[in-house]
Every structure is written in structure tokens, then in C-alpha cells.
N, C-alpha and C positions, 0 to 999 in steps of 0.2 A: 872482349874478355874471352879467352879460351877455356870453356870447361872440356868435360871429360864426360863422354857420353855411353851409354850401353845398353845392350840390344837382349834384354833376358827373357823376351817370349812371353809377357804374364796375360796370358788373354780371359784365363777362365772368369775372372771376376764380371767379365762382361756378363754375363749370361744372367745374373743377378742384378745387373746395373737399375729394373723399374726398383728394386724395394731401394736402393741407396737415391732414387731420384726422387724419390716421395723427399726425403730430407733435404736433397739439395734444394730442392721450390721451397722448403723450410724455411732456410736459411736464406734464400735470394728474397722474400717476401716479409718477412719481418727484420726487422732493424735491430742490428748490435747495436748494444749499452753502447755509450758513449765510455761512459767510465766502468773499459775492460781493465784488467790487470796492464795489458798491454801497454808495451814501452813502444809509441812509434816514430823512434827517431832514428829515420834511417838514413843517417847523414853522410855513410860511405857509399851509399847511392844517390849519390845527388847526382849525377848524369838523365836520371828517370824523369820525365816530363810530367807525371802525376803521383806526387808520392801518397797525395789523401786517397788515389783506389789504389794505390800499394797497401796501408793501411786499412781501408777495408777490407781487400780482400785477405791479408792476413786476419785480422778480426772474422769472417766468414770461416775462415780453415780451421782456427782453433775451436770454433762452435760445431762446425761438423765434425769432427777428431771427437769430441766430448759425447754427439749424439751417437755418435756409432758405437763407440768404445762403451758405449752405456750398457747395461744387459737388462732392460728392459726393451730396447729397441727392436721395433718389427723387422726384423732381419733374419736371413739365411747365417746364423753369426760363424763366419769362417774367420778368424784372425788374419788369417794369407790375404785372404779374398780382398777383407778391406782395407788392410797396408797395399794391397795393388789398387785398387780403386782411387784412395788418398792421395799415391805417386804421381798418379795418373790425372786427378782433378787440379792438383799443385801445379805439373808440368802447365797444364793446358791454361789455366789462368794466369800463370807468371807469363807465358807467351802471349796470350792477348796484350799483357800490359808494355813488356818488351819481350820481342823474341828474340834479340840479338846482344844483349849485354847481360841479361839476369842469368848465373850457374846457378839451376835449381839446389842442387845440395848444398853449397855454399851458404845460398840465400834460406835456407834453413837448417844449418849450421849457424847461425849469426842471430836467427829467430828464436833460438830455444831460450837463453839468457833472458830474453825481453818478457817472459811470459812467466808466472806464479810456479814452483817448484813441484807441484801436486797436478799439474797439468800432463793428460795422457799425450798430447805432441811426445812427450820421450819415449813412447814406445814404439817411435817412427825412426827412432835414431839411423837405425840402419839400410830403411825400406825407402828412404825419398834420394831418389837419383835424376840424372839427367839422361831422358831417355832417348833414343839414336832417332834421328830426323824422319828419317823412312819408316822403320818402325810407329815414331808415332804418330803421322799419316795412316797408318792403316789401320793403327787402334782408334784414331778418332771417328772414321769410315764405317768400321763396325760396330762403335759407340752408337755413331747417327743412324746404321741398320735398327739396332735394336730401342732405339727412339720411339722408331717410325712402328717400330711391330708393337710396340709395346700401346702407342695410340689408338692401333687396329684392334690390337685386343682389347683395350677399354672399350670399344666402339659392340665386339662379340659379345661381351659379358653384360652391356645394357649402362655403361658405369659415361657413356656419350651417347645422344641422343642422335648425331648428326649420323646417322648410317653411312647416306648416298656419300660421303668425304670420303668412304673407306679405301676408293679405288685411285683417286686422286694421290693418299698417302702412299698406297700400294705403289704407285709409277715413281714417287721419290723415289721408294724403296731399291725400284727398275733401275734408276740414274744413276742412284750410288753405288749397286752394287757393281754395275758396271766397270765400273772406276779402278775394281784391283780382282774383278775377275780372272785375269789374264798372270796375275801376278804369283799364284798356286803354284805351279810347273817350276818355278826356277826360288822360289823365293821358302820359308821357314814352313816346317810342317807343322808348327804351331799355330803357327796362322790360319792356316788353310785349315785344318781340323776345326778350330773356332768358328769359319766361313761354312763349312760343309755342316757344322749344326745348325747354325743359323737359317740355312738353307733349307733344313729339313724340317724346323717350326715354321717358316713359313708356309711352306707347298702342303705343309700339314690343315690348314686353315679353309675349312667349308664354308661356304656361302651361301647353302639354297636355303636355310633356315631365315636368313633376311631378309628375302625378296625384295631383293633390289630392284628400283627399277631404270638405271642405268647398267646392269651388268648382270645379266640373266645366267653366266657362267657358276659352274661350281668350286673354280679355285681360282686366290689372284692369280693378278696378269702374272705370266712368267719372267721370272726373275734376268733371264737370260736374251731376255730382251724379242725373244722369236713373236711373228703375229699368233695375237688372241686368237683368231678361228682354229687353234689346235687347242686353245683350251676347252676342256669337255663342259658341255652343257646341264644343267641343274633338268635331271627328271621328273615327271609328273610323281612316281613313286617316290624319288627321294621328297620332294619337297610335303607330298602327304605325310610320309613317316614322320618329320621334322613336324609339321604341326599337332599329327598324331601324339605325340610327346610332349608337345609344351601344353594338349587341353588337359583339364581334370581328369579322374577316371569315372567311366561313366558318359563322359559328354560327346558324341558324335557330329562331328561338322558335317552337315550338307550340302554338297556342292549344289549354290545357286543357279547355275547355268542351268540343271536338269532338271530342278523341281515344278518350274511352272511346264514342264512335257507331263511328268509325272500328275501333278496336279489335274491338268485336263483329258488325261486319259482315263482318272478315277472317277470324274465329275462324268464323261459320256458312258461308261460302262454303269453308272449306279443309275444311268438316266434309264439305258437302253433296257436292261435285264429286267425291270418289274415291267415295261409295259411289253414285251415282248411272250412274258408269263400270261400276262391279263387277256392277249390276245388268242395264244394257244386256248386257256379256258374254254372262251368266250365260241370259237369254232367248234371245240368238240363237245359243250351244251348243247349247240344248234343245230347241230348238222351229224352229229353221230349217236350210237347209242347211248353215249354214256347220259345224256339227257334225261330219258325216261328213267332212265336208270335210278338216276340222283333223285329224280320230283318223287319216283316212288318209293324210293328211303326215306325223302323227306313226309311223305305224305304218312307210310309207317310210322315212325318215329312222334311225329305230331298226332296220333289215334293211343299211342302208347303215352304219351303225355295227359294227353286227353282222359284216359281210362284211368293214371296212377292219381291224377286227380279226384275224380271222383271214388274212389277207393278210398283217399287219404280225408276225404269229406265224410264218407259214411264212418270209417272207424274216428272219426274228432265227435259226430252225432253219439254214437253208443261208449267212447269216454264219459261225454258229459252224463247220456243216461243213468250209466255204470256211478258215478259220482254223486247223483242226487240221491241214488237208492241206497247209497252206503250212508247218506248223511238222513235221512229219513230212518233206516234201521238203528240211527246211533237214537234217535232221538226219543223212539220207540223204548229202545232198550232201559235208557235214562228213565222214563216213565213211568215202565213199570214197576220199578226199586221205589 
């Protein structure tokens, strides 16, 4: 069949393509109703060797058309954005099923009839085309780019566990981009602007915060395919500052490696310093003047004790004196009355 095919640049919706793939896994993972509105008798395709995944996958298209078109959807909600996304997922599933006989607008021009009259599919009327071969080669290319980034980044933000994959997905990244690097210089500047963003959230992408331990580098591989040893290495500073940030405030890391030096250089100086004091003493009691010195402070001090004592004994005798004569005069006094 000969359709009629065109080449109109719509890259930008790519760049959104993770929040529109949350919905597509939507839809691939639960099951259309059996009893859609949908009419699937597509009898003027009978050349099609599967017309029941023709039929599902139309029953999949009119589900995602509905979750997009919703306005509660978690979306960037661009109208453009997802009349090009839709074009774009239409083309790419009519060609898995056949690439060579299905005209996508055709094939949905024939579709709209089949479906309930309240259905947002009519706000496609104009936006679903046959897109030119080459063309969509390269938006599938950068489709599968921002896949891969979009994995890496679940991987940064904690939402995957498998870290060490990240470099693995990174060398896709390497393979594909490969594939229409060279294609920039002669080919649409639409394109290429799409590709040079793309480019520039990747190379955006730090790594010392991971600590990897396959890839001790601070950024993936390069895209462009040159040996890793140009890429720069993750510093002792960067990767402190990065943990510096992810502890509490308040909380200081220890680097283990120096505590047990630190440890035993506290343990021999608290050993050394007192008896080193004990020993200085102990020389200049014996052997210098300060000896006599002390014994005769000390020998003073203890005749001064000695004396406040006895002082504090004779004034407790003449308290008690001073007390019995006051209670004798009381009693005198009593008496004589």
C-alpha cells in the first residue's frame, strides 16, 4: 500500500517521554476490558497475520489517549507535546505489527467510527500521520537515549537499588548514541538540537556521590565513545563534600583509616606525661633544695595545726564553763523570787 509520509521535526516531546512511560507500563501491565466500546472488525485488513494484537493494541491506544488527555495526569501537560508522543507511539506499534502495509492515518481514520463518540481519540484527528522512515529511525534512537538516562537517573535518585548496572546502561547509552552521531552535519537541526540536549543531561550526571565500585570516575563513560582514562576521576574532596551532605547536621564522619594512629598516640602521651611529672618530683625532693624546703613547710604548717588545735580545745573548755555559770545564775536568780 502506498501511504504518504512526512518528515515535521517533533522532537521536543521527547525530553518528557519518563512521565508519558510511567503510563505506557500502565497500560502494557494491566489488561483492557474485554468489553471496550471498541468495534474490532477490521475486515479491510485481512492481509494482517494477527489481527487480535491489531485489536489489542488499538484497545491499548484508546486507553492511553484517555489517561493523558485526563487533567489529573502526572504530566508536563503540553497538548503539542502529547499529540506528538501519541503519533509517535501509533507509528511505532502499527510497525511492529506490520511495517509494510499499514498507512498509519488511514489506519486511524477507519479507527475513529469504531469507538464511542465521547472518546478524546478526536482530538488526534489531525496530529496522527505517517512519519518519513528516516526520520523515524532517529526519533526511535533518541527515544531509546532517554530510556536509558531515564534508568540511570532512577538508579541517582535511590528509586533502584542496583547501583553497580549504572555503567553498564551508560555503554548502551555509548552504542546508541553512536548510531546517528555523525548524522548532525548534513541532516535537520531539529534533530541535532534534541541530540545536543540530550548530550548535555548526560555529561551533566556526577558520580562520586555513589561510590562505585566498578567506576571510580566522576562522570559516565563518554558518550562519544573516546577511552575512559580521559574521563576525570572522583576526588578525595568531592566525594567528602557528597557525604558531607547526605549526614545530618551535627554529625561528623571519621575517617577510619586514622583513628586507630590517633587512638594510640593519645593512649602513649596520657601514659608518658604523669609519670614523667612523678619523676621530675621525685629528683628535686632528693637531691635539690627544694626538699628541705617542703619538709619545713610541712613541719611548720603541722605545729600550726597542732597549736589551732589546742586553742580550739581551750576556747570549747571555757564555752562549757561560761554555760554552766549562766545556768547556775539562772537558777539562783529563780530562787530568790
Amino acid at each position: 500500500m502506498s501511504c504518504t509520509y512526512e518528515s515535521k521535526g517533533k522532537y521536543e516531546f521527547i525530553e518528557h517521554i519518563h512521565e508519558y512511560r510511567n503510563y505506557e507500563v500502565l497500560i502494557e501491565q494491566n489488561e483492557i476490558s474485554t468489553n471496550s466500546s471498541l468495534d474490532c472488525n477490521f475486515s479491510e485488513y485481512y492481509y494482517v497475520q494477527n489481527t487480535d494484537m491489531l485489536c489489542g493494541m488499538c484497545k491499548q491506544f484508546i486507553h492511553l489517549v484517555d489517561l493523558l488527555f485526563n487533567e489529573g495526569a502526572l504530566i508536563n501537560y503540553n497538548e503539542d507535546h502529547i499529540k506528538d508522543y501519541l503519533n509517535y507511539w501509533f507509528n511505532n506499534k502499527l510497525n511492529e505489527i506490520d511495517n509494510e502495509y499499514i498507512c498509519k492515518k488511514a489506519f486511524f481514520q477507519n479507527l475513529i467510527p469504531k469507538v464511542s463518540v465521547n472518546s478524546n481519540l478526536r482530538k488526534l484527528r489531525s496530529s496522527i500521520y505517517d512519519i518519513e522512515k528516516n526520520e523515524f529511525k532517529r526519533l526511535t534512537t533518541i527515544y531509546t537515549l532517554y530510556t536509558f538516562y531515564n534508568e540511570i537517573k532512577k538508579i541517582i535518585d535511590g528509586e533502584d537499588s542496583n547501583k553497580e548496572n549504572i555503567i553498564d546502561i551508560a555503554k548502551n547509552c555509548v552504542q546508541e548514541y553512536k548510531k546517528i552521531e555523525d548524522t548532525c552535519p548534513t541532516y535537520d537541526a531539529k534533530f541535532c538540537l534534541a541530540l545536543k540536549n540530550f548530550r548535555k543531561k548526560y555529561e551533566e550526571i556526577n558520580l562520586c556521590n555513589l561510590q562505585l565500585e566498578k567506576w571510580k570516575k566522576k562522570k559516565l563513560p563518554l558518550l562519544t565513545g573516546e577511552d575512559d582514562t580521559m574521563v576525570e576521576e572522583c576526588t578525595i574532596s568531592e566525594k567528602a563534600t557528597e557525604e558531607e551532605l547526605e549526614q545530618p547536621q551535627g554529625v561528623h564522619v571519621v575517617d577510619n583509616e586514622d583513628t586507630p594512629d590517633i587512638d594510640k598516640k593519645n593512649i602513649t602521651l596520657g601514659a608518658v606525661v604523669p609519670i614523667g611529672i612523678l619523676f621530675i618530683c621525685f629528683i628535686s625532693y632528693r637531691f635539690t633544695s627544694f626538699g628541705p624546703w617542703l619538709r619545713s613547710r610541712i613541719s611548720k604548717n603541722k605545729n600550726i595545726i597542732e597549736n589551732l588545735d589546742e586553742n580550739m580545745n581551750q576556747f570549747s573548755r571555757i564555752s562549757e564553763i561560761d554555760y554552766m555559770d549562766s545556768v547556775h545564775s539562772y537558777n539562783i536568780a529563780y530562787n530568790s523570787v
